[in-house]
C-alpha positions in Angstrom: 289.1 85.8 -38.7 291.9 84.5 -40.7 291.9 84.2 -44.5 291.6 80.6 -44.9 287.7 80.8 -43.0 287.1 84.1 -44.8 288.6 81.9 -48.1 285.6 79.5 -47.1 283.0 81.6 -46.2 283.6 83.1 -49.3 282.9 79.5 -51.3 280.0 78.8 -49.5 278.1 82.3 -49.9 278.9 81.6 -53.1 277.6 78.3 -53.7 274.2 79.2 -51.4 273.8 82.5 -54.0 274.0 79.6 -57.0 271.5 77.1 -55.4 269.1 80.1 -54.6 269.4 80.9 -58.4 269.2 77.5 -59.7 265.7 77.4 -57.4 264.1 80.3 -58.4 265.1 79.6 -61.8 262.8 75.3 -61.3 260.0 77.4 -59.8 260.0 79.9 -62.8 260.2 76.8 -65.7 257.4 74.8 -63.4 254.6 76.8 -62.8 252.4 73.8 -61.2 254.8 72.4 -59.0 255.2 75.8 -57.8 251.4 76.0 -57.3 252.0 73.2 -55.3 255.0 73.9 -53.2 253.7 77.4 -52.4 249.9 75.6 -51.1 251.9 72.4 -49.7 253.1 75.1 -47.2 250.6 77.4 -46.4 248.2 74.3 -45.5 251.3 73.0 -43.5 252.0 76.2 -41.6 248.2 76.7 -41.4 247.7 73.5 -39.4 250.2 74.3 -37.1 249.2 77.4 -36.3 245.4 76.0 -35.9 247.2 73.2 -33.7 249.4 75.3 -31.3 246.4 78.0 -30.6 244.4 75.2 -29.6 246.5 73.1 -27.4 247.6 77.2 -25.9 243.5 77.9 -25.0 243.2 74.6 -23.6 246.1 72.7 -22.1 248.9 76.0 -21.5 246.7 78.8 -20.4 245.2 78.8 -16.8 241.3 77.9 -16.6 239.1 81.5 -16.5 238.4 80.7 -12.7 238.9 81.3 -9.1 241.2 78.5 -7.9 241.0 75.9 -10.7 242.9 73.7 -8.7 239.9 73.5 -6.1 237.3 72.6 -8.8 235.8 68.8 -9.1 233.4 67.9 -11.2 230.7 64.6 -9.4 228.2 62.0 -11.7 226.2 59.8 -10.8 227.0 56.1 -12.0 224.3 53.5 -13.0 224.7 49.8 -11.8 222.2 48.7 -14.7 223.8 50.3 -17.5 227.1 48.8 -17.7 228.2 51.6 -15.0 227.0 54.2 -17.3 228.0 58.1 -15.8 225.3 61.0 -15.9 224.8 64.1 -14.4 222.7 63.9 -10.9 219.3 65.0 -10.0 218.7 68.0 -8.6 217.1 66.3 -5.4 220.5 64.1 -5.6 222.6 67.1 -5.5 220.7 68.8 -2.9 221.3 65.5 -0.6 224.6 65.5 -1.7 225.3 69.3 -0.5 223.4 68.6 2.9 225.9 65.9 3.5 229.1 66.0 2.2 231.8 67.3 4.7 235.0 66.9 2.0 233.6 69.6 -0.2 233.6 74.0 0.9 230.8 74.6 -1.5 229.0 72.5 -4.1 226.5 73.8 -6.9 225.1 72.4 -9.7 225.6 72.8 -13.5 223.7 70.0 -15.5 223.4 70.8 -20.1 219.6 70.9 -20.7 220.6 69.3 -24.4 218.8 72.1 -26.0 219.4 75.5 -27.5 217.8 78.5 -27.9 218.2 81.8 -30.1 220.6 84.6 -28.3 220.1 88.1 -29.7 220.9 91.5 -29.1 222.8 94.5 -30.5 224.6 91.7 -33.1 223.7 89.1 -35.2 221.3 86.5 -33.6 223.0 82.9 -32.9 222.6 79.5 -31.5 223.6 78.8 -27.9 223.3 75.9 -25.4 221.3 76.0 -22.8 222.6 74.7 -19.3 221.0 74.6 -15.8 223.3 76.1 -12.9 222.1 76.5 -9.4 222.2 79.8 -7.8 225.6 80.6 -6.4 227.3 78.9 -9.5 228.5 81.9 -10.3 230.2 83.0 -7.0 231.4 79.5 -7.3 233.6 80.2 -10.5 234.5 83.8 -9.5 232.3 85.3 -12.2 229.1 87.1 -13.1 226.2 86.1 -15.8 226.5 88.2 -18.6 222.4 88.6 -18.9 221.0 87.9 -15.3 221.5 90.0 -12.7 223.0 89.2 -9.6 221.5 86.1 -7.5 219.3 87.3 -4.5 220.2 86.2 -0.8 219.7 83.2 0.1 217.1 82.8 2.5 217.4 79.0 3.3 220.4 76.4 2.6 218.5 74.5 0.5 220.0 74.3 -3.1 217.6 77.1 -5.3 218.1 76.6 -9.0 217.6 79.3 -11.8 218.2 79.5 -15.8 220.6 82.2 -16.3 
């Protein structure tokens, strides 16, 4: 490095060290704009974080199942209501899996719109309820946490269960 840089790196250490000073020396005299710096920040750095864990659970990370790529979700649409989508029947979803030739598997997973109480070894809470049909979980490539294992199915018709 010659001595003119090391000349100017010299300067501008010097002048950073005096701006650090003057700084600490406004935070010191203003105690409530300090207050307010110091929470401007941690809510700012806060909502990041907040934002970036979300947008990593949902959109970044890989879905928690077999072959995500291979999963479709099917509603029904009404021709009365303005082409309003719900969640078929079970006798339409039975139909449907009699039928269809395009899909491997299909099982159904329809939210009941009610909750119940969960409890156990820890604190009781609130959970959804949801109706799955029997070989949902083989579906996903998981297993219930509370219900045992689905029995063998002894016909193709679609057998539903509350796990």
């Amino acid at each position: 490095m010659s001595e003119s840089n090391k000349t100017v790196l010299r300067i501008e250490m010097e002048n950073l060290l005096r701006d650090a000073r003057f700084s600490a020396l406004m935070l010191l005299q203003n105690p409530a704009f300090t207050a307010v710096a110091v929470l401007s920040l941690a809510l700012g750095i806060g909502a990041n974080t907040t934002i970036f864990s979300v947008v990593n659970a949902i959109l970044l990370r890989p879905l928690a199942f077999e072959h995500p790529d291979r999963l479709v979700m099917i509603y029904e649409t009404s021709r009365e209501k303005d082409r309003e989508s719900r969640d078929p029947r079970l006798s339409t979803a039975i139909e449907w899996r009699g039928k269809t030739r395009s899909f491997e598997r299909m099982e159904l997973a329809v939210p009941y719109g009610e909750s119940a109480t969960l409890s156990g070894s820890g604190a009781a809470e609130q959970v959804s309820l949801q109706f799955l049909s029997r070989d949902c979980f083989s579906l996903l490539g998981s297993k219930p946490i509370l219900a045992g294992p689905s029995r063998p199915k002894k016909s193709s018709t679609m057998r539903a269960g509350i796990f």
